[in-house]
N, C-alpha and C positions, 0 to 999 in steps of 0.2 A: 648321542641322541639330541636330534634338533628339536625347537619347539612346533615346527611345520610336521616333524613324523605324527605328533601327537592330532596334531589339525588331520591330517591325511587319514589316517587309523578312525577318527571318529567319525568321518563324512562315509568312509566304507560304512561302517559299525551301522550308524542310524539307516543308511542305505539297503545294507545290504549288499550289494549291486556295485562294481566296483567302477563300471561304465557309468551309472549314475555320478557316482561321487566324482568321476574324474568330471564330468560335465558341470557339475556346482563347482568342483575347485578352477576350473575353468583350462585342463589340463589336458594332455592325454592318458589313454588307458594303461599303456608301457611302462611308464615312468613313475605312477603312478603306485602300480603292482610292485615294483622293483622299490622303492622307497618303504612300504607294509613289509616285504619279506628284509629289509635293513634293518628295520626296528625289530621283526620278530630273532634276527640273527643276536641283535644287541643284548636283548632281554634272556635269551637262550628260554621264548615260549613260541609254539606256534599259537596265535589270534585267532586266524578264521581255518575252518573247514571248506574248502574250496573247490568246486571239478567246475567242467563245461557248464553245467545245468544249474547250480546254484551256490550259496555261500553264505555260511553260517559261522557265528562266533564259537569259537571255543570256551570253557571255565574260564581259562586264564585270560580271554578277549574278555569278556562278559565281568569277569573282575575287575580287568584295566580300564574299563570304558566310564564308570561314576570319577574313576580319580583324576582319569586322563580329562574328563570334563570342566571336573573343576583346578586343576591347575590349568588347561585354556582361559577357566573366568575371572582365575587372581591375574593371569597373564595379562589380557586383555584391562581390564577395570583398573590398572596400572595408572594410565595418564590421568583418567576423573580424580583417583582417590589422591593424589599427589596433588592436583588444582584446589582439590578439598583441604589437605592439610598445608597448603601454602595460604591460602587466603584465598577468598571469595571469587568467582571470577564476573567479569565486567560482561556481559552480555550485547553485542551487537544489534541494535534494534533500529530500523527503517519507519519515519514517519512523511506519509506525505504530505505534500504544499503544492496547493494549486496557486496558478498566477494570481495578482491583484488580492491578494491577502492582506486582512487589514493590518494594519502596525502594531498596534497592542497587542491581537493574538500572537503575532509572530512574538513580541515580550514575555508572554504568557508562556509560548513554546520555549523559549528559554530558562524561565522559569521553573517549567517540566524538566527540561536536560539536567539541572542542579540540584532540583527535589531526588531525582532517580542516577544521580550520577554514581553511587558506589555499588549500585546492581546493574544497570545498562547504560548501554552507552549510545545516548538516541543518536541517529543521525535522522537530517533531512533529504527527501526525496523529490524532486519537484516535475510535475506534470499536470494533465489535464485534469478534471476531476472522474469524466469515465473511463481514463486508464487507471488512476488510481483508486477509484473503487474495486476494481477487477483484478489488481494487486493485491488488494486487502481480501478479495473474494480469494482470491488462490492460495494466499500465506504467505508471499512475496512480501509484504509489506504487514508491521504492526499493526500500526493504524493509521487512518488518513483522516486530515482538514478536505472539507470538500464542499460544492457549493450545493445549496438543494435545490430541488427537493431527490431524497436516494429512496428509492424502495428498489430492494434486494434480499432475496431472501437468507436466512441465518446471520443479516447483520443488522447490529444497533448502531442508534442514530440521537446523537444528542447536538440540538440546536444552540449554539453559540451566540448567534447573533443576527438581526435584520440591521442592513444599511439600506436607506431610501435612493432611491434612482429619480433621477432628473433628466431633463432636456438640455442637450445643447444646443445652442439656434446660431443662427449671424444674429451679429451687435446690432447690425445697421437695419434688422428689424425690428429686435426685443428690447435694445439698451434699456436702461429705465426702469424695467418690469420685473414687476415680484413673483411674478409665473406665470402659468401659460396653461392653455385648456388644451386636449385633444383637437375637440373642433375647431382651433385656430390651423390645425396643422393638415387638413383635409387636402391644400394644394401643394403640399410640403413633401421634400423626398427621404422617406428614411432610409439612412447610410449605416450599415454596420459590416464590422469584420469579417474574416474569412471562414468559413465553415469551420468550425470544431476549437476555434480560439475562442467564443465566448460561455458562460454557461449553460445549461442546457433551459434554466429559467427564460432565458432570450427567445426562444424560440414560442416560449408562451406569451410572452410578449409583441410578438409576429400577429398572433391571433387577435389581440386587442386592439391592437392596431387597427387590422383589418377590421375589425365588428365595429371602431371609431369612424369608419370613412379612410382610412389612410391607406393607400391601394401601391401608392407607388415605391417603388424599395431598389436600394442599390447595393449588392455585396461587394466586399470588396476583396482583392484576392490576397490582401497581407492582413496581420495582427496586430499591424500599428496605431494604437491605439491616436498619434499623431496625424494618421492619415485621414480619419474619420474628422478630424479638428479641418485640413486643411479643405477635405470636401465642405464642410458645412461653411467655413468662411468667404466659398465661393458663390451663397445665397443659395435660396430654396429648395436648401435640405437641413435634417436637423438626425442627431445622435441620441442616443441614451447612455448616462453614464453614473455612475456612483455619484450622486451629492456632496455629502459632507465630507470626502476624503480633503486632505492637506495640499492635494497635488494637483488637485485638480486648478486653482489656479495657474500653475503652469502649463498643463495639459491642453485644456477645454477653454480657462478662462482668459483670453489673451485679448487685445483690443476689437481681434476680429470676430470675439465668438463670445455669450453669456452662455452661465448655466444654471436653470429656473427650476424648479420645483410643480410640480402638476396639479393644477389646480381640483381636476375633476379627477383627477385618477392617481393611487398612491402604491406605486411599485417599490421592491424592495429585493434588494439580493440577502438572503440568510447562505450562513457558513454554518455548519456542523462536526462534529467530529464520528466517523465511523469507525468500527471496528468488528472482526469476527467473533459471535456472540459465544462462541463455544470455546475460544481463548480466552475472555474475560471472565468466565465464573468463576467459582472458588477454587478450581482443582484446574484448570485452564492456566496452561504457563506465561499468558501475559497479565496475569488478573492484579499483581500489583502496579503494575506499568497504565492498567486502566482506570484503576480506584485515585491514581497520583493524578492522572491525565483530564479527571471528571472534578477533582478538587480544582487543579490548576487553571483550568483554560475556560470555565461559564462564565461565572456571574460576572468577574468584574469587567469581560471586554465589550458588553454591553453598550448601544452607542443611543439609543430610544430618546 
């Protein structure tokens, strides 16, 4: 007697129906049959009561079927309960990371990987922000860094951090200057990346523009954020970019290009952490991966 006679025997059993069961074991009907009357030879019981028309256990099926149950569940529960008594297992866990993440948070995310290393084992995931929210929507992903603003339903949303956004301009108009007003820039052409590389903040920013006077706009069809630099240091056009990041002097701030601060208007990219809200409660199997994740990564990457 194999451990599969006992599998076969109990998909009839609960079935009834031997055609059924051969379609859940994903079998055919013959072999199926012929496998039920092997066990019944082995045992020396007939199981079922069987004609054309229908098929019933017998005593002796109807005896075998709780035991035959539960040795399938000690069978089965085999690999858990050995993980169990070898020691804890490591748990595979996907966090995403959108582009242009600031530096400290990514510290922070390390920080997390080490708080949580002897129950998960985070890894990083890196994409958009609305593929990665849609990850985290489907279960694909833990949890994700993502830029805001996110309304979605059944997920929470804790705010990280605003970084302010500035202007790039050409030198050879602004050098000098401590910032810059919209309405300086009413003959000015705004240059930004390719559809679906910036945040989705950017596109609210299209709007203020517009309601500033600033009509004219160039997309452009790559995601280099370099390319945006070289368009503006060919004169009268101008970028938006992160302010106070470290890079930006090599980036933006080069002899052909400054990068100013808005005098009339004070934009700002915030970063958040999402997650599925129904995995972080108490009984939800990411809930300590989220309680670690809400210690580790707020307050201190604050940049204000």
């Amino acid at each position: 007697m194999e451990i599969f006679h006992l599998r076969y025997f109990v998909a009839v059993a609960e079935h009834l129906s031997f055609s059924q069961a051969a379609r859940r074991l994903h079998m055919a009907t013959s072999p199926l049959s012929q496998r039920v009357r092997d066990l019944e030879r082995e045992l020396g019981q007939r199981l079922f009561d069987r004609d054309s028309h229908h098929v019933a256990l017998t005593p002796a099926g109807r005896t075998l079927l709780p035991i035959a149950k539960d040795v399938l569940g000690r069978f089965d529960d085999i690999p858990w309960r050995l993980r169990r008594e070898i020691g804890p297992e490591r748990r595979a866990v996907y966090v995403g990371v959108p582009p242009a993440l600031h530096p400290r948070i990514r510290e922070r995310l390390t920080r997390l990987e080490e708080r949580c290393a002897e129950e998960f084992d985070v890894k990083r995931w890196p994409g958009k922000s609305g593929n990665l929210l849609n990850a985290v929507q489907r279960g694909d992903l833990a949890m994700a860094l993502v830029h805001l603003p996110v309304h979605a339903e059944g997920i929470e949303v804790v705010e990280l951090l605003h970084e302010p956004l500035g202007a790039v301009l050409p030198a050879a108009d602004f050098r000098g200057r401590t910032s810059v007003s919209l309405s300086e820039l009413t003959d000015y052409t705004y240059v930004c990346s390719a559809p679906g590389t910036l945040p989705t903040y950017f596109e609210q920013l299209k709007v203020r523009l517009k309601a500033a006077g600033i009509h004219k706009e160039i997309t452009l069809n790559i995601g280099d954020y370099a390319s945006v630099a070289e368009m503006v240091a060919n004169g009268s056009t101008f970028g938006i970019t992160l302010l106070e990041r470290e890079n930006n002097a090599n980036t933006y701030g080069n002899d052909a290009n400054v990068v100013l601060p808005f005098a009339d208007f004070s934009p700002s990219l915030a970063t958040g952490l999402v997650w599925r809200r129904d995995r972080g409660e108490p009984d939800g199997d990411l809930h300590v991966l989220v309680r670690e994740a809400q210690c580790a990564l707020p307050e201190p990457a604050g940049t204000d």
